[in-house]
Each structure stands twice: as structure tokens, then as C-alpha cells.
LOPAGU-571137 format. One record per atom (N, C-alpha, C, O): residue number from 1; x, y, z; residue in one letter; atom name. Coordinates in Angstrom, 1 decimal. Atoms other than C-alpha are relative to their C-alpha. Layout:
LOPAGU-571137
i / x / y / z / aa / at
NUM / X / Y / Z / A / CA
...
***
This chain:
LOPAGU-571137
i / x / y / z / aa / at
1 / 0.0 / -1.4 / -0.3 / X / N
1 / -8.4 / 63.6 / -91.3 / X / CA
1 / 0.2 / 0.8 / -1.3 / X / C
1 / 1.0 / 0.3 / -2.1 / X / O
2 / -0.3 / -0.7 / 1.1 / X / N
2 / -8.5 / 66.2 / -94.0 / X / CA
2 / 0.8 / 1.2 / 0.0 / X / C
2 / 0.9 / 2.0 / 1.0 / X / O
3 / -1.2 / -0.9 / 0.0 / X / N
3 / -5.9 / 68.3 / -95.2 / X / CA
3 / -0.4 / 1.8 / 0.1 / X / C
3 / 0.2 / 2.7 / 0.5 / X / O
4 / 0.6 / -1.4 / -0.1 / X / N
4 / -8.4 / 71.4 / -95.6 / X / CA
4 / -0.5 / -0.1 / -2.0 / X / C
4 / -1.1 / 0.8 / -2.6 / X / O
5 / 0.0 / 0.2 / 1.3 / X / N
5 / -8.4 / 70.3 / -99.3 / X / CA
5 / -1.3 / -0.6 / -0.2 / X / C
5 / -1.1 / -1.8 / -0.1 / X / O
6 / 1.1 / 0.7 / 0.3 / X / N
6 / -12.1 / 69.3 / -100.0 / X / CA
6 / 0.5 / -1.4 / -1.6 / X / C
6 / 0.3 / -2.7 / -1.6 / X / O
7 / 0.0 / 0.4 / 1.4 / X / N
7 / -11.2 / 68.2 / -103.7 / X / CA
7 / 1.1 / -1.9 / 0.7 / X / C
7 / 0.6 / -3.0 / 0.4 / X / O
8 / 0.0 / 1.3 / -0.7 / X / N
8 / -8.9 / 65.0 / -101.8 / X / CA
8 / -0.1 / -0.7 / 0.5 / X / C
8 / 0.7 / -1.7 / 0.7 / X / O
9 / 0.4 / 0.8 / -0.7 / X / N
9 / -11.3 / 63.8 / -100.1 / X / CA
9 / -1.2 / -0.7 / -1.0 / X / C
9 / -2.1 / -1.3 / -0.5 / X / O
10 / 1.0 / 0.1 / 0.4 / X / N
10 / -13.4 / 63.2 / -102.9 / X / CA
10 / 0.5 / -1.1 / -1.4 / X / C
10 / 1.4 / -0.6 / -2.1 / X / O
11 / -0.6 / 0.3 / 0.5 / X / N
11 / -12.8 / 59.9 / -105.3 / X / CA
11 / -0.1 / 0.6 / -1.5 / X / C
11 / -1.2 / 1.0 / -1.9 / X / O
12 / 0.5 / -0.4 / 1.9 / X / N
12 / -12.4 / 60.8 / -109.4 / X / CA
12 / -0.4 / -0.8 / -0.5 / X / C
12 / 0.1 / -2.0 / -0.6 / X / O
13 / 0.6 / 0.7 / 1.0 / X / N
13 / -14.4 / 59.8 / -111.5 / X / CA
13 / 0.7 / -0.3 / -1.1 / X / C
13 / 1.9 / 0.1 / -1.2 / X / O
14 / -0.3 / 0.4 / 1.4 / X / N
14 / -14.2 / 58.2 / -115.1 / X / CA
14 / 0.6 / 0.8 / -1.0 / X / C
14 / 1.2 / 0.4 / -1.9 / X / O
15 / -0.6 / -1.2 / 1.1 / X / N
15 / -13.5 / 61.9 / -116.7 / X / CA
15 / 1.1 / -0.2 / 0.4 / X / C
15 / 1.9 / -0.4 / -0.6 / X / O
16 / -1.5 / -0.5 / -0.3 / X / N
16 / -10.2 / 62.1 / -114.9 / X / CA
16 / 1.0 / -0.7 / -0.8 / X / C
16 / 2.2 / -0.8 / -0.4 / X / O
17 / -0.9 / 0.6 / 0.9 / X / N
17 / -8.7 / 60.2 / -118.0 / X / CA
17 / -0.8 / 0.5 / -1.0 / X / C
17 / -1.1 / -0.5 / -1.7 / X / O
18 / 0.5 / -0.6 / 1.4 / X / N
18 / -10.4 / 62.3 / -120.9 / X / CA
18 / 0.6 / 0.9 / -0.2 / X / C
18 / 0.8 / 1.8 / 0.6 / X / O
19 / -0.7 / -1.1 / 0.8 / X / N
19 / -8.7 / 64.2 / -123.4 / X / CA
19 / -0.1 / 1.7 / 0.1 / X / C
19 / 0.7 / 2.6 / -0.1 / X / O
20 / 0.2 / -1.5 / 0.0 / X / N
20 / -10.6 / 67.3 / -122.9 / X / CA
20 / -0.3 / 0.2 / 1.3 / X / C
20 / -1.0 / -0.3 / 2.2 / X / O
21 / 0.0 / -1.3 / -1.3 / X / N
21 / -9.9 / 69.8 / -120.4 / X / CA
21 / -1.6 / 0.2 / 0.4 / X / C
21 / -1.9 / 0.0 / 1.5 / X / O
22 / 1.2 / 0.2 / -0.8 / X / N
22 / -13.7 / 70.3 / -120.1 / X / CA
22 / -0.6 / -0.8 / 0.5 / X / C
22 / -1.6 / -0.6 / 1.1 / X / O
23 / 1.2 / 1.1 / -0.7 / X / N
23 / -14.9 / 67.1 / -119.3 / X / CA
23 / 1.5 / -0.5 / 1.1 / X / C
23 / 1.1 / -1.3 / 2.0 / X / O
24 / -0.9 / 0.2 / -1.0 / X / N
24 / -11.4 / 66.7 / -117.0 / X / CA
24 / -1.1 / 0.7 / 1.2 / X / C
24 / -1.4 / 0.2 / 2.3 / X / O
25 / 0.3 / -1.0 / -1.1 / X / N
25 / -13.1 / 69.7 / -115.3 / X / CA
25 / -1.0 / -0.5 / 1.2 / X / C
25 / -1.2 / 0.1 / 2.2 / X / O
26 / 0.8 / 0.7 / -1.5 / X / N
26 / -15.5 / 67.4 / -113.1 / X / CA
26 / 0.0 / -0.9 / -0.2 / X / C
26 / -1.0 / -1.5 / -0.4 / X / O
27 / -0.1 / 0.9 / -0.9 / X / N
27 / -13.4 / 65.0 / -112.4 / X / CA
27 / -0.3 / -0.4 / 1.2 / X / C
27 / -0.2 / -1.6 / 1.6 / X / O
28 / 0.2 / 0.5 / -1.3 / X / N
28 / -14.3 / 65.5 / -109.0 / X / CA
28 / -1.1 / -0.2 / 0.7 / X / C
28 / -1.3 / -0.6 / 1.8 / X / O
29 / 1.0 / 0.3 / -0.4 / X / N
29 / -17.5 / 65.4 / -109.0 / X / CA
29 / -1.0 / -1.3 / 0.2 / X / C
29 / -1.3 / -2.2 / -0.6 / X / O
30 / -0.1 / 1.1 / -0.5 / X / N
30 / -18.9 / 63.1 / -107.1 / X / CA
30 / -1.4 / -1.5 / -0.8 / X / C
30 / -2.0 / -2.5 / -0.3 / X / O
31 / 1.1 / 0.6 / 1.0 / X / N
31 / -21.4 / 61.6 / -110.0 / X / CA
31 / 0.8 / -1.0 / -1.2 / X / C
31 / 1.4 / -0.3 / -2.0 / X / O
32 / -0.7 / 1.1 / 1.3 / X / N
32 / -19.9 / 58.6 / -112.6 / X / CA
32 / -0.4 / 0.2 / -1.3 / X / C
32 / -1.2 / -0.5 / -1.9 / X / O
33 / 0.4 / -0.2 / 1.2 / X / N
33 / -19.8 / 60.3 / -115.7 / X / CA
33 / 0.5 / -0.8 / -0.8 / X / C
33 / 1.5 / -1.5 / -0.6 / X / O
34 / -1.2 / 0.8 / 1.2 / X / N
34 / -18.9 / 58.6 / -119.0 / X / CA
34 / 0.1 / 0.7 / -1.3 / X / C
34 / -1.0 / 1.2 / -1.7 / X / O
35 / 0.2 / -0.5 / 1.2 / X / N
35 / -18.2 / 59.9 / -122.0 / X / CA
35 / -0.3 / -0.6 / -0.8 / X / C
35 / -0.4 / -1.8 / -0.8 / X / O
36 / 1.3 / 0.8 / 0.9 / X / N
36 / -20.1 / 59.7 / -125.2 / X / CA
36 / 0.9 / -1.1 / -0.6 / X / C
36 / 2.1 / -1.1 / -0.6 / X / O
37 / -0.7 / 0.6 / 0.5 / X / N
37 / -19.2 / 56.8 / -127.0 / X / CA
37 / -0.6 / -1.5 / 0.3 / X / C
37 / -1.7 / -1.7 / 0.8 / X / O
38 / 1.1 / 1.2 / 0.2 / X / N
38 / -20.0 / 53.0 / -127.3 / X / CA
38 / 0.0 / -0.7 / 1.4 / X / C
38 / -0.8 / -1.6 / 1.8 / X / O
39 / -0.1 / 0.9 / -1.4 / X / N
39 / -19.0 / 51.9 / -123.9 / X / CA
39 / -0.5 / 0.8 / 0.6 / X / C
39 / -0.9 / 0.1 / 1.5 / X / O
40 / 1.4 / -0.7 / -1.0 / X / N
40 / -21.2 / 54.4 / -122.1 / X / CA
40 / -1.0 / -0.7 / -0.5 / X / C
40 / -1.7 / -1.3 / 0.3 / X / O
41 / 1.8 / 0.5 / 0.8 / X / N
41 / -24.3 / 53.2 / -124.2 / X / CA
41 / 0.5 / -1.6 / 0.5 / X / C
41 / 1.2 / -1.2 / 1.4 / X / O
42 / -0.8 / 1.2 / -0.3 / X / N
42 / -22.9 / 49.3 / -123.3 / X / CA
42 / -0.4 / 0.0 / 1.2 / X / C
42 / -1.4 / -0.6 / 1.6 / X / O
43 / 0.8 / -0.3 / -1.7 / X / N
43 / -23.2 / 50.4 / -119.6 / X / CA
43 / -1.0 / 0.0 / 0.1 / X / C
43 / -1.7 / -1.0 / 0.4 / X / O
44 / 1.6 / 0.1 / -0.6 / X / N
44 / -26.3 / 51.7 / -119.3 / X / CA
44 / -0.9 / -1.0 / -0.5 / X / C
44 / -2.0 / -1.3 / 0.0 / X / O
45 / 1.2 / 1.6 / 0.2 / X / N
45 / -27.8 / 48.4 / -121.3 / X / CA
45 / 0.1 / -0.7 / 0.6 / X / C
45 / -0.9 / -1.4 / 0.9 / X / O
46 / -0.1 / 0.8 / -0.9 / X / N
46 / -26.1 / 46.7 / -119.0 / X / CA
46 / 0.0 / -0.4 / 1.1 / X / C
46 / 0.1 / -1.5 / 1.7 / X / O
47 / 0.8 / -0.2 / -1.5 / X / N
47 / -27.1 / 48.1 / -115.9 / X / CA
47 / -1.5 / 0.8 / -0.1 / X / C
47 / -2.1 / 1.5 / 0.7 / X / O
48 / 1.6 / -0.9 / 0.1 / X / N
48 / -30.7 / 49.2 / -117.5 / X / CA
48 / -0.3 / 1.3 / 0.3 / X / C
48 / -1.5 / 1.5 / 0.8 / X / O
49 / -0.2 / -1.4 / -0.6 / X / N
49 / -30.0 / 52.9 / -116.7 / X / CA
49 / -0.6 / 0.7 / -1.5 / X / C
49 / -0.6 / 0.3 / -2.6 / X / O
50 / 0.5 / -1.2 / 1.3 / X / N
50 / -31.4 / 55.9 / -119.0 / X / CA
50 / 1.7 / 0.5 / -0.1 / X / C
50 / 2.7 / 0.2 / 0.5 / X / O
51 / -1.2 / -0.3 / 0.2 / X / N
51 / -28.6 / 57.6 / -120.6 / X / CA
51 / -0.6 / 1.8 / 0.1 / X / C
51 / -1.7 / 2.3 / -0.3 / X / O
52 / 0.2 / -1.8 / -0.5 / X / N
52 / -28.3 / 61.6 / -119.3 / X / CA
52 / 0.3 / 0.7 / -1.1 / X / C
52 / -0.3 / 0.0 / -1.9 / X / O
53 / -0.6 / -0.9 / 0.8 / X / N
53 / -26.9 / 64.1 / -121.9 / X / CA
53 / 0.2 / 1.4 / 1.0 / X / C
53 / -0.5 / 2.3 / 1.5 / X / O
54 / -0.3 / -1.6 / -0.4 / X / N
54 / -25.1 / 66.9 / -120.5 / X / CA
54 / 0.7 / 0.9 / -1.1 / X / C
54 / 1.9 / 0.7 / -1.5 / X / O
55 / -1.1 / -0.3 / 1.4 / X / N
55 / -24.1 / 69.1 / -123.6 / X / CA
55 / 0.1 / 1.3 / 1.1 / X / C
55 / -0.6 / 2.2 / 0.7 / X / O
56 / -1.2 / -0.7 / 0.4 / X / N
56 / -22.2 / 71.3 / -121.8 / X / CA
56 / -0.7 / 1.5 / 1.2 / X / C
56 / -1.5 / 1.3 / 2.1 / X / O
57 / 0.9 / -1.4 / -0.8 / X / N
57 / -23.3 / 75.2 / -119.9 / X / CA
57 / 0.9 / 1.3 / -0.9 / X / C
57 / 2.1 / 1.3 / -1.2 / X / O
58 / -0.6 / -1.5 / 0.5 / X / N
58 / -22.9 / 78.9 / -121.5 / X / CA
58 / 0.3 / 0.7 / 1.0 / X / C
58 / -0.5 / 0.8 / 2.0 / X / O
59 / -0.9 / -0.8 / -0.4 / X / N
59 / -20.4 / 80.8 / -120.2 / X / CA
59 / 0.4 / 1.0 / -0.4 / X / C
59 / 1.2 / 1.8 / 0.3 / X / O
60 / -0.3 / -1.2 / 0.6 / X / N
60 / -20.1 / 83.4 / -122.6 / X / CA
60 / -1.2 / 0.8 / -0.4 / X / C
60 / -2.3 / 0.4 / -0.8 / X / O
61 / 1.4 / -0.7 / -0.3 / X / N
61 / -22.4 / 86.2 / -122.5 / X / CA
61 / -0.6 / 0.5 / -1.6 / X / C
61 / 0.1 / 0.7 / -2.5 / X / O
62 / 0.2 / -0.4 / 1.4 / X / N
62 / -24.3 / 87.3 / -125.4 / X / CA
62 / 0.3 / 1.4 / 0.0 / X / C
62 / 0.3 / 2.1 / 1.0 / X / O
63 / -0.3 / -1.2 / 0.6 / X / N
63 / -23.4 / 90.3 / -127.2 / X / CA
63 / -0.5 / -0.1 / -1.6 / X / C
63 / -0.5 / -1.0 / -2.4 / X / O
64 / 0.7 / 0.2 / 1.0 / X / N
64 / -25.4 / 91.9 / -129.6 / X / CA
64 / 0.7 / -0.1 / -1.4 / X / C
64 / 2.0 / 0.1 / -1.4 / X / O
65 / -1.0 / 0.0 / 1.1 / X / N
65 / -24.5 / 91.6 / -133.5 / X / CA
65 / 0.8 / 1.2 / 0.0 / X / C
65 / 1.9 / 0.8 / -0.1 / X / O
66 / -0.4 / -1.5 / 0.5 / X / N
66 / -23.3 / 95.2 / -134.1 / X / CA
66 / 0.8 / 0.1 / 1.2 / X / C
66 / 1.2 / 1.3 / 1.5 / X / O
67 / -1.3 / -0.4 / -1.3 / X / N
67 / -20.8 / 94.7 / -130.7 / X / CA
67 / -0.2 / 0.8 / 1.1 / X / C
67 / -1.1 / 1.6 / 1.0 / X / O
68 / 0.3 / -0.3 / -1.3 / X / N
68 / -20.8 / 95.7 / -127.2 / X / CA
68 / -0.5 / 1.9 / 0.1 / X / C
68 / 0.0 / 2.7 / -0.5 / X / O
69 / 0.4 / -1.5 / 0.0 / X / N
69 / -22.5 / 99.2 / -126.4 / X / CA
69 / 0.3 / 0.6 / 0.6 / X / C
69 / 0.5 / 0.1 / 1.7 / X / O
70 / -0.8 / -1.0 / -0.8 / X / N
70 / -21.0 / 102.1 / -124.9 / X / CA
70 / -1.6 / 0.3 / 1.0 / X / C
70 / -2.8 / 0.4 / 0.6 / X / O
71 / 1.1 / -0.6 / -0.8 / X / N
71 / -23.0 / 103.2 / -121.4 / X / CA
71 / 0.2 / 1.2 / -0.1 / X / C
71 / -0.5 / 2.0 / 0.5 / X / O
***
């Protein structure tokens, strides 16, 4: 039965022991990420898998050089 908590019912991944706060941030998603490093590349030789790159998503909006414009 669930608590009403989606994020509980869902197990964590591999991030949910990484140093950074952004790659913590989908822990919960329900995909087996690894971070970069020699035992990801190790894995996928050893399960014959491609290796993904996710670098990351912009979240900050651009603004032009000379600073935001008055409407």
C-alpha cells in the first residue's frame, strides 16, 4: 500500500551515494545511472551496453551581455 509518497515506492539508484547534489537529484529515477568513471566504462564492457552521456540540462536563462532589459 502506498503512503501517497510516489518517491517510496520507487527503488534508488546508483546516484543515491554520489557526492554531488546534482547527480543525487535522480536518485529516484527509475533508470541505473553510473557515474563517469572507470567502473561505469567496466560495466558497460561487461554487459556490451553503449555508454549514454548525459552532461547535464540549462536551467539558467540567457541574458544578454549588456544585462537584463527594462520593459
Amino acid at each position: 500500500m502506498s503512503d501517497g509518497n510516489l518517491k517510496s515506492d520507487v527503488k534508488l539508484n546508483s546516484l543515491s551515494r554520489a557526492a554531488s547534489a546534482y547527480l543525487r537529484s535522480a536518485q529516484h529515477q527509475p533508470i541505473e545511472w553510473n557515474e563517469w568513471g572507470a567502473e561505469a566504462f567496466a560495466k558497460a564492457r561487461r554487459e556490451n551496453k553503449p555508454v549514454l552521456l548525459d552532461i547535464g540540462r540549462g536551467v539558467v536563462p540567457l541574458v544578454p551581455r549588456d544585462g537584463p532589459r527594462e520593459l
